[in-house]
C-alpha positions in Angstrom: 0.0 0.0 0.0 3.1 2.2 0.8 4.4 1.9 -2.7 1.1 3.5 -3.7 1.3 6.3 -2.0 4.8 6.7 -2.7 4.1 6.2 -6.6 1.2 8.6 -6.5 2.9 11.2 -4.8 6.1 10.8 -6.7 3.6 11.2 -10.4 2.2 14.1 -8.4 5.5 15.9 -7.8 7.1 15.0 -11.4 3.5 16.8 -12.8 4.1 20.1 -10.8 7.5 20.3 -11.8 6.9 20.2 -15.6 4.1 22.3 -15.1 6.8 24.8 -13.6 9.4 23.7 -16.2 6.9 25.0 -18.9 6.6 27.6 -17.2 9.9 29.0 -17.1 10.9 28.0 -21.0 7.5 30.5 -21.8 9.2 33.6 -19.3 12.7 32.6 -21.1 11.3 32.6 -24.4 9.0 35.6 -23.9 12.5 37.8 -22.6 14.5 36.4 -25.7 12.2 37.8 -28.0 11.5 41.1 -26.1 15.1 41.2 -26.1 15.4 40.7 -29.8 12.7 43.3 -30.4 14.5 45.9 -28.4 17.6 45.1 -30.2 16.0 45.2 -33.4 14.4 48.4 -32.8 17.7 50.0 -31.8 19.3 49.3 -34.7 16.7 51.1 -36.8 17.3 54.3 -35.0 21.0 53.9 -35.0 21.6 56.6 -38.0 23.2 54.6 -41.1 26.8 56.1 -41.8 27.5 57.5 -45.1 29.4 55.7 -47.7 
């Protein structure tokens, strides 16, 4: 009956940390592409030099 328990609890643990896993690739991956857009958008106000 133990092993059930432990089992169970173990699946229930493994499920929260994935759900938190996800959660942190989403932040990381919304701050890479807020990065790139503030990159991005810096470079088009950089003036161009003149050849």
């Amino acid at each position: 009956m133990a092993s059930i328990w432990r089992d169970f609890l173990g699946a229930l643990v493994d499920a929260l940390r994935h759900r938190d896993q996800q959660v942190l690739r989403d932040e990381r991956r919304r701050a890479l592409e807020k990065l790139a857009d503030q990159k991005i958008d810096a470079d088009r106000r950089r003036p161009r030099p003149e050849r």
